[in-house]
C-alpha positions, 0 to 999 in steps of 0.5 A, spaced: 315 671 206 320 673 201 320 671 193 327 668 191 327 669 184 333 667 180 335 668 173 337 663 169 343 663 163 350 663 161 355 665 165 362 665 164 368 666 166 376 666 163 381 666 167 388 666 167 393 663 173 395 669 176 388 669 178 385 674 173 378 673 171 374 676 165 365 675 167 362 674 161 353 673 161 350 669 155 356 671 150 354 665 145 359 666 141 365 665 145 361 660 148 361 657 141 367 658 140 370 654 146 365 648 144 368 647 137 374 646 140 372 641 146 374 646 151 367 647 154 363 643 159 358 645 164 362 647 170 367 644 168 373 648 169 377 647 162 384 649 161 385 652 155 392 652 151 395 659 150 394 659 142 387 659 143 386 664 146 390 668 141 386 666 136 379 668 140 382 674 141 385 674 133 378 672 131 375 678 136 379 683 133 377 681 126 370 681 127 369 688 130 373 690 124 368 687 118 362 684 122 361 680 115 366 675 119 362 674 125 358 668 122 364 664 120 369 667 126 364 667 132 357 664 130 352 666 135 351 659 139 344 656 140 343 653 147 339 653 153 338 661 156 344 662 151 340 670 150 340 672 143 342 669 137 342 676 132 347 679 129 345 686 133 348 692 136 349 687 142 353 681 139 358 687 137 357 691 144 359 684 147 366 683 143 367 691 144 367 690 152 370 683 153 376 684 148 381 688 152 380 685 159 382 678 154 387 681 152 389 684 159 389 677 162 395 674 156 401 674 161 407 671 159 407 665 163 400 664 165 395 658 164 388 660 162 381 656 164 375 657 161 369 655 165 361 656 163 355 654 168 348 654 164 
């Protein structure tokens, strides 16, 4: 008999036309961010106009630079299995590690889509 154990949470992915794609697991705050703009809907793959992915990557940019900001740039986001809400060493490490493969995926001519699954 085996045990199927799964583990629930937010995952995400932003991708682009082109078929790239960055995977993101319980990063609220960009969660956040897209509900804010009405660009987030469970398993719905929403597009998302290119200036606001300029303005994630702006605010991103800014927040590592002063973490003071993190509250009013990318607020940590409560929600079902969203992970942490803290402003700790992961929050930050997340933005670190997500900021160039975000900015890998601006492309010319290129649409961009976000979609969550929580």
């Amino acid at each position: 008999m085996k045990l199927n154990i799964q583990l629930f949470g937010l995952d995400q992915y932003i991708s682009n036309s082109d078929g790239e794609e960055v995977y993101l697991r319980k990063a609220n705050q960009i969660q956040g961010f897209f509900e804010e703009r009405g660009l987030a809907e469970n398993c719905k793959q929403i597009h998302v106009p290119k200036k606001v992915m300029l303005e994630l990557i702006s605010n991103i940019k800014a927040v590592l630079s002063q973490h003071d900001l993190a509250d009013e740039l990318l607020p940590a986001t409560p929600g079902f299995f969203y992970g942490s809400y803290e402003y700790d060493d992961w929050y930050f490490e997340q933005l670190e590690e997500v900021l160039p493969e975000l900015e890998a995926l601006i492309k010319p001519n290129a649409k961009y889509y976000y979609y969550c699954w929580y």
